[in-house]
C-alpha positions as CSV (number, residue, x, y, z in Angstrom):
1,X,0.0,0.0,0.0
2,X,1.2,3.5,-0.7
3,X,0.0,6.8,1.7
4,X,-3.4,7.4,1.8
5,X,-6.7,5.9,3.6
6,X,-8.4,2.9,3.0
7,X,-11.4,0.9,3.8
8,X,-11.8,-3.0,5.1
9,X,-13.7,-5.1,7.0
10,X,-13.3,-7.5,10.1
11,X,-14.8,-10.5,11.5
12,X,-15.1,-11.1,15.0
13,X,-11.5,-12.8,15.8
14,X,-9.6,-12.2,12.1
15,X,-6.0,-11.0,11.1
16,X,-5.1,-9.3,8.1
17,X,-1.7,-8.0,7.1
18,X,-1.2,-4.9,4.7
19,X,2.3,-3.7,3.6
20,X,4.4,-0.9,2.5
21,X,8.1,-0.2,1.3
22,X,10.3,2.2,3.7
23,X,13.3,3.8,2.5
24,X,16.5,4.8,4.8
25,X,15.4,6.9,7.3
26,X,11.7,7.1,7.0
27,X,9.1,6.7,9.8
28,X,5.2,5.2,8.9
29,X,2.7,5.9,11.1
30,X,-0.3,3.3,10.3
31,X,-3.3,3.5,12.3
32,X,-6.6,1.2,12.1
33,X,-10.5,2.5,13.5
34,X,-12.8,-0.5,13.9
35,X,-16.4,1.2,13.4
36,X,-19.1,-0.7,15.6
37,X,-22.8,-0.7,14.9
38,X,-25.3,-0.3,17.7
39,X,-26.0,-3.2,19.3
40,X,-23.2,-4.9,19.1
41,X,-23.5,-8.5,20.6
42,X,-20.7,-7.6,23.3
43,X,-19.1,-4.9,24.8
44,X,-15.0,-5.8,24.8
45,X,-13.8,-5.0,21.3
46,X,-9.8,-5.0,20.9
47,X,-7.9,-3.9,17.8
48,X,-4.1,-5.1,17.9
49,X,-1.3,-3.8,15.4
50,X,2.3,-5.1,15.3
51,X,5.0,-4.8,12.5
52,X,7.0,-7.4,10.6
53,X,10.1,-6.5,8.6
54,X,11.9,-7.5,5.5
55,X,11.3,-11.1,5.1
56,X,8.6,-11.4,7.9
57,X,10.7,-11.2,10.7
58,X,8.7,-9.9,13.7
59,X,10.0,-6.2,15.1
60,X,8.6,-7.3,17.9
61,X,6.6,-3.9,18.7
62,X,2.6,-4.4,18.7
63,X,0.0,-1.8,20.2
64,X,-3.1,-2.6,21.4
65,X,-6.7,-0.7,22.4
66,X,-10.2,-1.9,23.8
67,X,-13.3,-0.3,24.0
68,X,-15.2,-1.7,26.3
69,X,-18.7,0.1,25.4
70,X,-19.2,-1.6,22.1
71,X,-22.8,-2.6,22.4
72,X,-23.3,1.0,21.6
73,X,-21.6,1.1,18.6
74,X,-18.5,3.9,18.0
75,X,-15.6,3.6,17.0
76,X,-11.8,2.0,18.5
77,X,-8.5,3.3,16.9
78,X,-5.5,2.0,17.2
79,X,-2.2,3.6,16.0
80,X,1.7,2.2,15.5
81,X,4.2,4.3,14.9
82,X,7.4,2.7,13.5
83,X,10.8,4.3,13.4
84,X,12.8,1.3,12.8
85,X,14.0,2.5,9.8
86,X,15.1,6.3,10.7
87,X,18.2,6.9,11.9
88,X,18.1,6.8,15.8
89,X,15.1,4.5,16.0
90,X,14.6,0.9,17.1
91,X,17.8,-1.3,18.0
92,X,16.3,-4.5,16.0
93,X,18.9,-4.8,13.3
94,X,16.6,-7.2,11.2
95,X,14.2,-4.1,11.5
96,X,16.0,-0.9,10.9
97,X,17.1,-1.8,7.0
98,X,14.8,-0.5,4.6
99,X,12.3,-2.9,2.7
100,X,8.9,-4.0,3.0
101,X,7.1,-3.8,6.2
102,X,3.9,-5.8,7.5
103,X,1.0,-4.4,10.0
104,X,-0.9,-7.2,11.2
105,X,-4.0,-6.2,12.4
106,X,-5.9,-8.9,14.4
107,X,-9.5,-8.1,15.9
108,X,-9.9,-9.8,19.2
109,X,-13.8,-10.7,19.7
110,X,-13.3,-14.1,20.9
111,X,-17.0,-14.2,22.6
112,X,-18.7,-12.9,19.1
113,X,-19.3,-9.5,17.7
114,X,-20.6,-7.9,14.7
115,X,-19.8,-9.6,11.6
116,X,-17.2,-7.5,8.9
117,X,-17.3,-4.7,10.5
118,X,-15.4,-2.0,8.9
119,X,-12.3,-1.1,9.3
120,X,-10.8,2.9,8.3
121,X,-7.1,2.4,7.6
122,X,-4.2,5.3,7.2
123,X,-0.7,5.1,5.9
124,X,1.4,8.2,6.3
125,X,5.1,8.2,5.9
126,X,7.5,10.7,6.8
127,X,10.8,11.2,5.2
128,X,14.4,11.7,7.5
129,X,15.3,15.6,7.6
130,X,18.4,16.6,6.1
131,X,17.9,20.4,6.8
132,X,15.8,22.7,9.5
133,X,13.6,21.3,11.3
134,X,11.4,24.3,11.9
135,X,11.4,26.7,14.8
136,X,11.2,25.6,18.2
137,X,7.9,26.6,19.9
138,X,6.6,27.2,23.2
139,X,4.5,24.4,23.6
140,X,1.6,26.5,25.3
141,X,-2.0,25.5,24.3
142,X,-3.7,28.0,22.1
143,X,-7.0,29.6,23.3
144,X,-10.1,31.7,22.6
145,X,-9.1,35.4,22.0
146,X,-13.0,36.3,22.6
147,X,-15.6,33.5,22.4
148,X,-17.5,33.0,18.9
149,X,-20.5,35.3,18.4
150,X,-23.5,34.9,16.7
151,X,-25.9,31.9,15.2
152,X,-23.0,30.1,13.5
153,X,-22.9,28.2,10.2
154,X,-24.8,25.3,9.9
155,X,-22.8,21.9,8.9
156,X,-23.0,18.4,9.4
157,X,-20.7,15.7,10.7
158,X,-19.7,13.0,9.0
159,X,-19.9,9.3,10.7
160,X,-16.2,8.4,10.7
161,X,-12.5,9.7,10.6
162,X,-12.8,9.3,6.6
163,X,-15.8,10.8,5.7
164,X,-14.9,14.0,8.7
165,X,-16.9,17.2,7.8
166,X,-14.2,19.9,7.1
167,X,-14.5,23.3,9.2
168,X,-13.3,26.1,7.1
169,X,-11.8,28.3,9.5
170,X,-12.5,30.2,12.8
171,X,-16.1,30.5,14.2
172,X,-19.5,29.1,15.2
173,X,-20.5,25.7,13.8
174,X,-24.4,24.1,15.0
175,X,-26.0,20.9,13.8
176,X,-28.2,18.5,15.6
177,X,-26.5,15.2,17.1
178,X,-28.7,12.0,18.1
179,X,-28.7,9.3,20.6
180,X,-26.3,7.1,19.6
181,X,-24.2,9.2,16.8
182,X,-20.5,10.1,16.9
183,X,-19.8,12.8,14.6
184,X,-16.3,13.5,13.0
185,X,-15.0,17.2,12.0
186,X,-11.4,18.1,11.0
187,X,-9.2,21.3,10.6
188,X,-6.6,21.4,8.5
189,X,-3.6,23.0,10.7
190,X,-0.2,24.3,9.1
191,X,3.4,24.4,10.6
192,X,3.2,27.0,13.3
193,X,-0.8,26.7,13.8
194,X,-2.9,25.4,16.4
195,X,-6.6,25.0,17.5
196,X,-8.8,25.0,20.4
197,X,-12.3,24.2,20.7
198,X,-15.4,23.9,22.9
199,X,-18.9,21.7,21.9
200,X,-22.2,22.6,24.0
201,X,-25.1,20.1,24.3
202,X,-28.1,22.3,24.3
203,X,-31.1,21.4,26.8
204,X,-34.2,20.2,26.0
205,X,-37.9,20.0,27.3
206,X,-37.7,16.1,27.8
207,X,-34.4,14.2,27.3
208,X,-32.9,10.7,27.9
209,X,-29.8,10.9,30.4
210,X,-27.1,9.9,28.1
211,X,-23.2,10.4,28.3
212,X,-21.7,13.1,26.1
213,X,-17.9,13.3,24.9
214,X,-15.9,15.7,22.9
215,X,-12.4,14.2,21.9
216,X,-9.4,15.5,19.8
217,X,-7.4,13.3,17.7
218,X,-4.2,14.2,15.4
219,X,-3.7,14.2,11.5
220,X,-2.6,9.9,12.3
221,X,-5.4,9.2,14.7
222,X,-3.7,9.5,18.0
223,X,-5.6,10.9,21.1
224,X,-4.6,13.9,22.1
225,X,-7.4,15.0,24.7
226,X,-10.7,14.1,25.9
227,X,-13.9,15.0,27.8
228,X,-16.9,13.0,29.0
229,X,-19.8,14.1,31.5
230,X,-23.3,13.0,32.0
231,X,-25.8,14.7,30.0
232,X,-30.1,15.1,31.0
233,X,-32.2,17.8,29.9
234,X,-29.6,21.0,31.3
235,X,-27.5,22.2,28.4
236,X,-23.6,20.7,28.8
237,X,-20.3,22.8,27.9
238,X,-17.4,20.5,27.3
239,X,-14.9,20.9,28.5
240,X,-16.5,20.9,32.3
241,X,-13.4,23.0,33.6
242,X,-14.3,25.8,31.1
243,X,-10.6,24.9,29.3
244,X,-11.4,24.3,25.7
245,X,-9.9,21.1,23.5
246,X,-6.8,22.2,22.4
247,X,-3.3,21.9,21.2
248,X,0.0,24.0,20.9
249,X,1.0,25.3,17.9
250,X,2.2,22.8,15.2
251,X,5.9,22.3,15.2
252,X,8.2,19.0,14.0
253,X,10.2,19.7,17.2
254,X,7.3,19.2,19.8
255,X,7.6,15.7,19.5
256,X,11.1,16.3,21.5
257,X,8.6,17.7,24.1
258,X,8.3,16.1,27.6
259,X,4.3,16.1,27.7
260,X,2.7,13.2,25.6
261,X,0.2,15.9,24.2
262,X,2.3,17.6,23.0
263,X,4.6,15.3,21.4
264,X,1.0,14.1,19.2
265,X,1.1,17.7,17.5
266,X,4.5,17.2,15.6
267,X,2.9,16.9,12.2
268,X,0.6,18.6,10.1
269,X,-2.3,18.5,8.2
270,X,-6.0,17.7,9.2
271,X,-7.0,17.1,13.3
272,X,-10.3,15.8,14.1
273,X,-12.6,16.5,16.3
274,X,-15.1,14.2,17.3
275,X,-18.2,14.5,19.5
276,X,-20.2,11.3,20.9
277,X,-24.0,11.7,22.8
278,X,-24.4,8.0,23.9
279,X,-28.3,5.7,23.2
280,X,-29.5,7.1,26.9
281,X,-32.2,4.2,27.4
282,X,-34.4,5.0,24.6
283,X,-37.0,6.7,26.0
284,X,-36.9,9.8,24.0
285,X,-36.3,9.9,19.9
286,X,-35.1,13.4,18.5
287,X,-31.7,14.7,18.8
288,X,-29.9,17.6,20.9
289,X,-28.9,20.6,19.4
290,X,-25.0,20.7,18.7
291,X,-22.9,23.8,19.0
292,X,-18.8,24.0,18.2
293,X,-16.8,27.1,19.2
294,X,-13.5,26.6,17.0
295,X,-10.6,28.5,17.3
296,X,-7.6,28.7,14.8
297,X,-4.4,30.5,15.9
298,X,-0.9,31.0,15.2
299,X,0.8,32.1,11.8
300,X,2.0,30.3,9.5
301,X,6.0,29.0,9.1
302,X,8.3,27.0,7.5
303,X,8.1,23.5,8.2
304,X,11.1,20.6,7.8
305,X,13.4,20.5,5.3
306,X,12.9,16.2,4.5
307,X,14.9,14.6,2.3
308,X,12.0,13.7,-0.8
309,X,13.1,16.4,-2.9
310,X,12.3,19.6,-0.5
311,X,9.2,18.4,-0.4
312,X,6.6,17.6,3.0
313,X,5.6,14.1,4.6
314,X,2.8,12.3,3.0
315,X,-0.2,14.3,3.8
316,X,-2.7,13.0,5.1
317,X,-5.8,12.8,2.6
318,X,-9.1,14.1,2.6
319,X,-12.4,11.8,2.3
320,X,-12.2,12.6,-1.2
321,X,-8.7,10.6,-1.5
322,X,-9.8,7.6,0.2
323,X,-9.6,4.2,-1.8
324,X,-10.9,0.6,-0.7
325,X,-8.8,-2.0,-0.9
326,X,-8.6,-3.1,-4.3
327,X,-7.3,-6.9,-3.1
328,X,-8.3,-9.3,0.0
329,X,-5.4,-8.2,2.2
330,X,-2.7,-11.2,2.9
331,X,-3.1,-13.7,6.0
332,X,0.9,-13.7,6.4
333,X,3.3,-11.1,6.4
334,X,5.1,-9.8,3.4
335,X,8.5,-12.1,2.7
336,X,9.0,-10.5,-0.8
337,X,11.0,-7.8,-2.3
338,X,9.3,-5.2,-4.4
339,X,6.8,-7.5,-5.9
340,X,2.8,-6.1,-5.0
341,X,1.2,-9.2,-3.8
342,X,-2.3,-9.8,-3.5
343,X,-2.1,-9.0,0.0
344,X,-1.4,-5.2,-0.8
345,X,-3.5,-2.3,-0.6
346,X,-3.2,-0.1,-3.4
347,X,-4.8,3.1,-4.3
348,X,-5.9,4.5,-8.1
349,X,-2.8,4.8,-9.6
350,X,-3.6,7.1,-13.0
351,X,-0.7,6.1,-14.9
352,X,-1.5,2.3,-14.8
353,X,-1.7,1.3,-18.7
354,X,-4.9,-0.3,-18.2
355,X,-7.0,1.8,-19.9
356,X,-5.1,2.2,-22.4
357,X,-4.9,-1.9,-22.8
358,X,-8.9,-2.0,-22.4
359,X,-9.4,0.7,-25.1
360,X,-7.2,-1.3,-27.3
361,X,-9.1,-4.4,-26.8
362,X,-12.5,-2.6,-27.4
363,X,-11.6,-1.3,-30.8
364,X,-10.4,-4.9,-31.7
365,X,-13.1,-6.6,-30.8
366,X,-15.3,-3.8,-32.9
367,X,-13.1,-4.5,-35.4
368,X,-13.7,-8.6,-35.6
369,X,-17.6,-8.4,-34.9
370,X,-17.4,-5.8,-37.8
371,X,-15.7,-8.5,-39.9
372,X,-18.1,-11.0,-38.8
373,X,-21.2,-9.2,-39.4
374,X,-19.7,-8.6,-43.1
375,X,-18.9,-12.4,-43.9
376,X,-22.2,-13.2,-42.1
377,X,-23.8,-11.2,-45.1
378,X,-21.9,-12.0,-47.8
379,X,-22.4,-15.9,-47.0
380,X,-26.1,-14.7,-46.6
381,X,-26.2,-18.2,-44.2
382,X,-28.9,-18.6,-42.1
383,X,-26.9,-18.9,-38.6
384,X,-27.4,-16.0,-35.8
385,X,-24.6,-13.7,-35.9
386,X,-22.2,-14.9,-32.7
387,X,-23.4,-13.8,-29.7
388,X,-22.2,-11.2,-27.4
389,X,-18.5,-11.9,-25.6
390,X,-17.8,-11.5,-22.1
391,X,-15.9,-9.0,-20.9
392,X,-12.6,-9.3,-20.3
393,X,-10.5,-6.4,-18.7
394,X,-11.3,-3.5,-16.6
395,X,-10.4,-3.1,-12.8
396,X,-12.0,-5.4,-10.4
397,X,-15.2,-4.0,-8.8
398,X,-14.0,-2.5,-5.6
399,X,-16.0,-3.9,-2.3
400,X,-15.9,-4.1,1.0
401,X,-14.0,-7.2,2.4
């Protein structure tokens, strides 16, 4: 698989493996978010990642999450972050050569859960520096400057990290949110940028007590911050301590930072934001009024100098650059060299000669049922002309699992 977000599915207790080619130097972040329906048969979902290097030798590194809510629904991310291959990073020598890499990803429902449930994949790999690395910054949260004013601009979340809702700017945002929905925004933030923001539940004449959670994740999916409090028919601000969701300003430096926050704002590109009102117990249908004070501060700078001509990390993509997997990813890890298995991943690569080969094949085939038909005449025989043929090229159609 090349950089960029894909889509899968997983059964209950299943491992898949998906693979990608590091050069010297380079470090891939690769994050998986398991998307649960409601009513989920049971509550423990885990989602396990661990790396295999050149050859399938195991780097011995796995990470591993649970949500233990999953009867109703959400989501459960996982990320792995693999600097084997940078200078400075993992000790494994079988690990740190550059080559093709495996991420197993095994879904642990042992006791049954939902079946193929999908699964949002990202790839993003980051290229050695060989230049600046960018200012060093202060580390300090950003805040409000004066709180949003006025109704605010209507939108509407999307239902996952890949389909995210994008919040152009500064401001007021207000939708409606239901029992049971987690809704996905992001902001795209430059070197030397940051954000903060705030989501209010509105009350309501008659309302189911529910829980309600804002969270904050980074471009590659990792947490960076969190609120949760009970929510009845009084209006909720979160954060509770009246400190909005936010980050420092975006610097390649802050991951030398000593706070963990921190250290999760070291690239850039699009943050999420994600809000969650839990089912409540069903006694009331309708949803609660949403409202998200965003704030965007900071100017922008000059990022890192990497080593890919000039040029920035992978970026991550938008909704719009997301791809399914085009193959049924591998069982085993990758032993190969560059060869693309059937276990890879692989976006829409526009300068495949497929079409071209198709477009060929079309006019040929015009061509010999054009012959045909004329020999068919000139024989005047009484036989059918030959019947349609099946087709035979064109990409695979692409599905889910």
């Amino acid at each position: 698989m090349t950089p960029g977000q894909y889509v899968d599915t997983l059964n209950p207790v299943e491992q898949r493996y998906y693979s990608a080619d590091l050069r010297e130097g380079e470090t891939a972040y690769f994050s998986a978010t398991a998307v649960f329906p409601r009513g989920n048969p049971i509550e423990d979902e885990v989602l396990d990642i661990a790396v295999y290097g050149p050859g399938g030798v195991d780097c011995h590194k796995s990470v591993r999450e649970q949500n233990t809510s999953a009867k109703q629904g959400g989501s459960l991310t996982t990320l792995l972050t693999w600097d084997g291959v940078a200078k400075g990073g993992s000790d494994a020598d079988e690990c740190s050569k550059p080559g093709r890499y495996s991420f197993r990803i095994t879904r642990d429902a042992s006791e049954g859960g939902t079946d193929r449930v999908p699964v949002e994949l990202l790839l993003r790999v980051e290229p050695p520096v060989v230049g600046s690395k960018g200012d060093q910054l202060s580390g300090a949260k950003v805040g409000f400057a004066a709180p949003p004013a006025g109704a605010g601009r209507v939108v509407h979340g999307g239902g996952s990290f890949n389909e995210a809702t994008a919040l152009n700017g500064p401001g007021r945002y207000t939708e409606t949110i239901y029992y049971g929905e987690e809704l996905f925004y992001r902001v795209k933030l430059d070197w030397g940028q940051g954000l903060a923001y705030r989501a209010t539940f509105s009350g309501r004449a008659q309302a189911a007590t529910a829980n309600v959670t804002a969270s904050l994740f980074s471009p590659v999916r990792a947490p960076i911050d969190f609120d949760t409090m009970v929510y009845t028919a009084v209006g909720r601000v979160l954060p509770v301590d009246g400190k909005p969701l936010a980050t420092p300003r975006v610097s390649y430096l802050n991951r030398t930072a000593s706070d963990d926050d921190v250290q999760k704002t070291a690239v850039d590109g699009w943050y999420y934001l994600v809000v969650r009102l839990s089912p409540g117990d069903g006694s009331v249908s309708g949803g609660v009024p949403l409202t998200i004070d965003l704030a965007v501060a900071g100017d922008k700078m000059e990022g890192p100098k990497y080593a890919t001509s000039g040029a920035e990390s992978s970026p991550t993509p938008s909704p719009e650059d997301s791809a399914s997997a085009s193959a049924s990813p591998s069982t085993t890890p990758a032993t190969g060299g560059g060869d693309e298995g059937s276990g890879t991943a692989r976006t829409n690569d526009s300068s495949s000669p497929l079409p071209w080969i198709i477009a060929g094949a079309a006019v040929i085939l015009v061509l010999v049922l054009a012959v045909l038909l004329v020999l068919q005449r000139r024989r005047k025989s009484s036989r059918p002309l030959p019947g349609r043929l099946p087709h035979q090229g064109g990409p695979p159609n692409q599905q889910w699992g």
